[in-house]
C-alpha positions as CSV (number, residue, x, y, z in Angstrom):
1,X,53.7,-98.0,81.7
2,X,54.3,-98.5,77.9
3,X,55.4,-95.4,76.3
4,X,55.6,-95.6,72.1
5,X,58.3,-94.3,70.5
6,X,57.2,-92.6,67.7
7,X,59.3,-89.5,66.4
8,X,62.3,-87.8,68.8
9,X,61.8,-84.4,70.6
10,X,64.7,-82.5,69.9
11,X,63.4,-80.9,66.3
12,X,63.0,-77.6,64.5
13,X,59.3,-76.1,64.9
14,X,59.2,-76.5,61.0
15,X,59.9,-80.3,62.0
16,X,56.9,-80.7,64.3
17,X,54.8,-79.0,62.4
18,X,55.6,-82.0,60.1
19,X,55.5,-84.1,63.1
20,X,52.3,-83.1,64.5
21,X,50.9,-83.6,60.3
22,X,51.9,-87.2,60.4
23,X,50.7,-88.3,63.5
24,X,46.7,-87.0,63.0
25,X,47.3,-90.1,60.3
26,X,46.9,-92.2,63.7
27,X,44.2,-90.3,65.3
28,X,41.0,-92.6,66.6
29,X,37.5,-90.6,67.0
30,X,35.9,-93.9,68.3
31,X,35.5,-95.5,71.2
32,X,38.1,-98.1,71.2
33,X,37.6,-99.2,74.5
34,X,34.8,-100.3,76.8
35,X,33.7,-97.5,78.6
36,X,31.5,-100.2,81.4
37,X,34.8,-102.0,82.1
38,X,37.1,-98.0,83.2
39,X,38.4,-99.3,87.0
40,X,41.3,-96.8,86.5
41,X,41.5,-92.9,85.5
42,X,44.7,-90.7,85.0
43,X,45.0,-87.0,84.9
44,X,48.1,-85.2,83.5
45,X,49.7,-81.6,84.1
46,X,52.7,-79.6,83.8
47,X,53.9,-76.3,85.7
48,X,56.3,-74.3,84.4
49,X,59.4,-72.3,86.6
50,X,60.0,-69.2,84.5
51,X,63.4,-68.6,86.5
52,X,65.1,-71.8,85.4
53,X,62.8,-73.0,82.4
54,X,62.2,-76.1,84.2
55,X,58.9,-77.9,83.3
56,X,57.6,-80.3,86.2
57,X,54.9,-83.0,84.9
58,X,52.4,-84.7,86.8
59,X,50.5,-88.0,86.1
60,X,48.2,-89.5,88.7
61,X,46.4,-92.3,88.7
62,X,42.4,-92.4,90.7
63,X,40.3,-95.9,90.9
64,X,37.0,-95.1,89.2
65,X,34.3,-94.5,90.1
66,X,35.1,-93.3,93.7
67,X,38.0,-91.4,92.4
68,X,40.6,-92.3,95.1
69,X,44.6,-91.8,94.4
70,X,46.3,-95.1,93.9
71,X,49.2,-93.7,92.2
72,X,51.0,-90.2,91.7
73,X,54.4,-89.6,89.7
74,X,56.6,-86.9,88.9
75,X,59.3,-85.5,86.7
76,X,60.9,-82.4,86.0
77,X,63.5,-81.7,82.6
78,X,64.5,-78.8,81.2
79,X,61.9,-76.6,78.6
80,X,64.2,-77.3,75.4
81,X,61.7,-76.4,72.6
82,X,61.0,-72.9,72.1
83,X,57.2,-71.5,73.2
84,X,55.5,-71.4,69.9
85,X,51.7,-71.4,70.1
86,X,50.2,-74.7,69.0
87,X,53.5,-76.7,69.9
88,X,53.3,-76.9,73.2
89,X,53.6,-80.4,73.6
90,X,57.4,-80.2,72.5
91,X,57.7,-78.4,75.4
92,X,55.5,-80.6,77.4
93,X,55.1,-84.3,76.5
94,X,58.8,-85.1,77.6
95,X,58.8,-84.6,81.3
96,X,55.0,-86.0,80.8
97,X,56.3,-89.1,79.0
98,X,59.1,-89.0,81.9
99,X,56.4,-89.0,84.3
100,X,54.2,-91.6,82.8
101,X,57.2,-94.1,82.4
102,X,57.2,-94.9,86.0
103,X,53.3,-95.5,86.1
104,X,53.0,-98.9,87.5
105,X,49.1,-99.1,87.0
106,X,48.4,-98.3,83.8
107,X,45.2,-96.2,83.4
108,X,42.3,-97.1,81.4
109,X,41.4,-93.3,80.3
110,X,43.6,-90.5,80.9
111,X,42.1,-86.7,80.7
112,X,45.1,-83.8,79.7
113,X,45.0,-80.2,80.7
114,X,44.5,-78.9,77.4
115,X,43.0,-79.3,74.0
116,X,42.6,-82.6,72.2
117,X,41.1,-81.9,68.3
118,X,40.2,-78.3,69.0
119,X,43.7,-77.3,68.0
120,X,44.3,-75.8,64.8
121,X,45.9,-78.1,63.2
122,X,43.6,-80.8,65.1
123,X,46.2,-82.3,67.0
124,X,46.7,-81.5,70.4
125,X,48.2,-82.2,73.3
126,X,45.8,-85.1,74.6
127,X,45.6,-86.2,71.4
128,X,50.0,-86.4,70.5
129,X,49.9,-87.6,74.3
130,X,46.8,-90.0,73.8
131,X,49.1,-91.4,70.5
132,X,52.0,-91.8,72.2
133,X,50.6,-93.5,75.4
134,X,48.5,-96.0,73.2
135,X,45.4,-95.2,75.6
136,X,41.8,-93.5,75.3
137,X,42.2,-89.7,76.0
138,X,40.1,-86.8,77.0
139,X,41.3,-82.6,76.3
140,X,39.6,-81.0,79.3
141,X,40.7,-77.2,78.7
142,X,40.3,-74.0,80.8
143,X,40.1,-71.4,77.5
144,X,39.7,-72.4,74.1
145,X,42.3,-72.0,71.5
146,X,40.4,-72.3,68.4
147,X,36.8,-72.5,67.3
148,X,33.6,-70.5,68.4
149,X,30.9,-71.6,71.0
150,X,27.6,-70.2,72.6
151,X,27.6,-69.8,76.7
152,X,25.8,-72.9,77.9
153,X,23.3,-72.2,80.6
154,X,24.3,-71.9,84.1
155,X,23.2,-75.0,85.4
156,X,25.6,-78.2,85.8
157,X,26.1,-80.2,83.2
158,X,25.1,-77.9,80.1
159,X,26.8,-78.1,77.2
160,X,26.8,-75.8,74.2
161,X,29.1,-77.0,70.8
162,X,32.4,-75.8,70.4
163,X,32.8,-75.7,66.5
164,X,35.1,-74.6,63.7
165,X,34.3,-73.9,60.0
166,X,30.8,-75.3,60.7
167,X,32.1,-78.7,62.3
168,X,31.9,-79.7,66.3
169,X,35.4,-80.4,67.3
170,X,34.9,-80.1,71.1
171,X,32.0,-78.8,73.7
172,X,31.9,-75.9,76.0
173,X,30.6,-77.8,79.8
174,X,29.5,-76.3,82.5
175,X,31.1,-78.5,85.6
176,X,29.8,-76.3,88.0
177,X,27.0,-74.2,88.3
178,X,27.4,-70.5,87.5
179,X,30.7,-70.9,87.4
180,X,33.1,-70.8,83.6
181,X,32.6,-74.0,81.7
182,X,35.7,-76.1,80.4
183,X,36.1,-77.3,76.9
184,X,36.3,-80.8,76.3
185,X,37.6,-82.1,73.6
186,X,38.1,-85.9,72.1
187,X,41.9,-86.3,72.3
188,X,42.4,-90.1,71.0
189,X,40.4,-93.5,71.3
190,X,37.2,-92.1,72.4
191,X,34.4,-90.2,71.1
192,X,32.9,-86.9,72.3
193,X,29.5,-88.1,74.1
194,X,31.6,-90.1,76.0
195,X,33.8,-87.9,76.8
196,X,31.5,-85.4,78.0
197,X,29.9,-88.3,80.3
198,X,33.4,-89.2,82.1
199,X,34.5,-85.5,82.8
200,X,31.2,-84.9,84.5
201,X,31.4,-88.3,86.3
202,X,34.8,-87.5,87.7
203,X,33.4,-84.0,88.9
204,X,33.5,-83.6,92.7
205,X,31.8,-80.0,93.0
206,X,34.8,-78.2,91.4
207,X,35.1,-76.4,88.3
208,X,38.0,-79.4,86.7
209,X,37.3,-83.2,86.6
210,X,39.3,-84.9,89.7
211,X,42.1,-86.1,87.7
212,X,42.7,-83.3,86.1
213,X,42.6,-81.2,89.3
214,X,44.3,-83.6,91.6
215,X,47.2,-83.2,88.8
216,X,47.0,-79.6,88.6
217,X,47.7,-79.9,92.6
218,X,50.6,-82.3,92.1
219,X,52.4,-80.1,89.6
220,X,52.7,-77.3,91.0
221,X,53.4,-78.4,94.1
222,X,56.5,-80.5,92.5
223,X,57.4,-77.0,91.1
224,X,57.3,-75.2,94.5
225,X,59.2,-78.0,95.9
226,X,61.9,-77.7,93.3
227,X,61.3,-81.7,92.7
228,X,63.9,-83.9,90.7
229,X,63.8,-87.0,92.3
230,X,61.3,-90.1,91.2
231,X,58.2,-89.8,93.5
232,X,58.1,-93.1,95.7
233,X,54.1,-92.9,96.3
């Protein structure tokens, strides 16, 4: 899979601050894509090993819409960029550049374990990843990180606006009936109606979106496994 190259990873937090600054410049809000013509879905994940401060990184590919795995890789590099809320993809996005190098299939639409545009500085991880990988991208988050929301009603599918300083930036969604929504946000490519629509298409009666779950599962199992070989799925 193509993988931009579009600023280096070894850098200062005052650096990606800069970094992160620079690259909303690129940031799409639209649909550039047709969302009739989607055959192929990735999800993405990382685990973490606190012992070693290893980061493993998960992208799977699932046909769409009967969300079956065609494709799962792997990688694992050290955590080299210090935790600093709001940077996380520094710490992230190589092993899940690493990992979406040996992609084969490229996906149409990929959805991220964490925040898109509801990110303080608006700039997330599926957004910086959604940039860098050139493709439509969906923040499907378990907590939010910035911005204020209502609780939607219990019933599947409600939604309730996630918003900051009076504008929506994401939605809290309930997946699963009376059970703690997710926040979606748009991360790059796509806008939010849409993105709403996919995440609950790609629900299977769990509280995260198939490809974002099935990723979750890959992850840490690569962790537990102590992976550091490419996957030959």
């Amino acid at each position: 899979m193509r993988v931009l190259d579009l600023h280096p990873w070894d850098v200062s937090p005052r650096e990606a601050l800069e970094i992160q600054k620079r690259l909303k410049g690129k940031l799409a809000l639209e649909n550039d894509f047709d969302p009739d013509r989607v055959e192929r879905i990735a999800g993405a994940d990382v685990s973490y090993d606190k012992a070693s401060n290893r980061v493993y990184a998960a992208a799977i590919v699932l046909s769409y819409p009967d969300l079956r795995i065609i494709e799962e890789k792997q990688a694992d590099l050290p955590a080299k960029f210090p935790y600093v809320p709001g940077l996380l993809v520094f710490r992230e996005g190589p092993a899940l550049i690493k990992a979406f190098e040996q992609i084969e299939r490229a996906p149409d639409l990929i959805m991220f374990d964490g925040q898109g545009i509801a990110h303080p500085r608006g700039i997330g991880i599926a957004t910086h990843m959604g940039i860098f990988l050139d493709k439509p991208s969906i923040g499907v988050a378990k907590t939010v990180l910035v911005g204020e929301y209502r609780e939607p009603a219990s019933g599947w599918g409600s939604c309730s606006p996630l918003t900051k300083d009076g504008r929506e930036i994401g939605v809290a969604l309930r997946t699963k009936e009376k059970v703690a929504p997710v926040f979606v946000s748009i991360g790059h490519k796509i806008d939010l109606p849409t993105a709403v629509e996919f995440v609950l298409r790609c629900c299977q009666g769990y509280r995260l979106p198939e490809p974002s779950r099935q990723a979750h599962i890959l992850a840490n199992r690569s962790r537990a496994a102590g992976f550091s070989q490419p996957s030959l799925f």
